[in-house]
N, C-alpha and C positions, 0 to 999 in steps of 0.2 A: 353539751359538755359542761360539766361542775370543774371547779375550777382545781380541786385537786390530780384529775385525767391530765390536767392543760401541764402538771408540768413532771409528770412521767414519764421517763423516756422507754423508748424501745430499745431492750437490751441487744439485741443485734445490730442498733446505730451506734456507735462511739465518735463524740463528736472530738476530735484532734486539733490541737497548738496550730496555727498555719506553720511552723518550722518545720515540727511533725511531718504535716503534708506535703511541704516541698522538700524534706530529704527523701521521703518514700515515692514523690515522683521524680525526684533523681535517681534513685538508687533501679525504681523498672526503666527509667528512660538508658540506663546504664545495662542492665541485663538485656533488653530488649537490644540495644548496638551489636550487643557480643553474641545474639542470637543469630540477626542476621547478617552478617561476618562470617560466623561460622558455616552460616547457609551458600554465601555466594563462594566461599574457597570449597567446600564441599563439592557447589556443583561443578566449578571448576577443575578440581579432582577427578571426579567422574566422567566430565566430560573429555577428557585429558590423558587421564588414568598416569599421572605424575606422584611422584612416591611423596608419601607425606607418612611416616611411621607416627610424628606427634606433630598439634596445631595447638595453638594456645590464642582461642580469640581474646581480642580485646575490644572494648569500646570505638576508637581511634584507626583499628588495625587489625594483623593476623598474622602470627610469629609461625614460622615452619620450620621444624627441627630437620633434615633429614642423614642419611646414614654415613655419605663419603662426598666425596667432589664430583665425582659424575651426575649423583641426581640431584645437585645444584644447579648441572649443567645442562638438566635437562627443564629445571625451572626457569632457568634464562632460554632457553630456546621457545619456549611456551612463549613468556613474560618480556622477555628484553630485562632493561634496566642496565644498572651498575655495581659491580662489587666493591665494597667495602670489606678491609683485611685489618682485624684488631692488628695491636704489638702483638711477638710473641711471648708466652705466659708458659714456663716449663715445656719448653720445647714445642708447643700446640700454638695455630693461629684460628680465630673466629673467622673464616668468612661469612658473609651476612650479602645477601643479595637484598637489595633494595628495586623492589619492582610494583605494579598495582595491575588492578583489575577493575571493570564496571562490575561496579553492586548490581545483584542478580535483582533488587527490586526500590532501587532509587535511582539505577542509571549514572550516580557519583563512582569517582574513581576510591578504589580502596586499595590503602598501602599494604603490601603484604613485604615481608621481611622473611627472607627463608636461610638460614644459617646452619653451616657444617663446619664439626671442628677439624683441621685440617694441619698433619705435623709437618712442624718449619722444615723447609725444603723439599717438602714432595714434589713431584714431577706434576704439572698440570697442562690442560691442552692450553697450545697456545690460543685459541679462538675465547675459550673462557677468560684465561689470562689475559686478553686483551680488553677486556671489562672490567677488571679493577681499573677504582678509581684512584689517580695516584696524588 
């Protein structure tokens, strides 16, 4: 090797800032959470077949949007947990079930949060009703 080879690089290496590298293994170690999150409420779903119209993974978690109070009410019978009821906001209350599941492949529990908007004063079963937290 002559010494002008030695300092050549291979255009397909790019050598990176170590900050560089440790935002870009932050940001898969972050994509990769949200993948498989989405994996374990998936199978959960499937295995369940509990309505989930939208899911919103996150790194931390797994946000579940669904359509009315019942198939909140069917995520607590699945899950268990505790409701949480925002203030009311223009006449509408957030419920927000706060419940988890074992990761479909670490065996860690994972928080999953399933939320329906729900207008002040509707009738709800008392069985669900009695799972808010007060």
């Amino acid at each position: 090797m002559n010494a002008s080879s030695q300092t050549q690089q291979d255009p397909m290496i790019r050598v990176r800032p170590l900050r560089e590298a440790l935002d870009l293994d932050a940001a898969e170690a972050k994509a990769r959470a949200q993948h498989r999150n989405a994996f374990t409420v998936d199978c959960l779903i499937d295995s369940t077949s509990l309505p989930a119209p939208v899911r919103i993974p996150r790194p931390e978690s797994v946000h579940v949007m669904v359509a009315d109070i019942d198939d909140l009410g069917e995520w607590l019978r699945v899950l268990g947990g505790e409701i949480h009821v925002s203030p009311e906001f223009e006449g509408v209350e957030l419920w927000t079930l706060h419940a988890s599941t074992e990761s479909a492949r670490t065996g860690d529990l994972l928080p999953v949060l399933v939320s329906v908007p729900v207008p002040a004063g509707e009738l709800v079963m008392d069985w669900i009703r009695a799972a808010v937290r007060r």
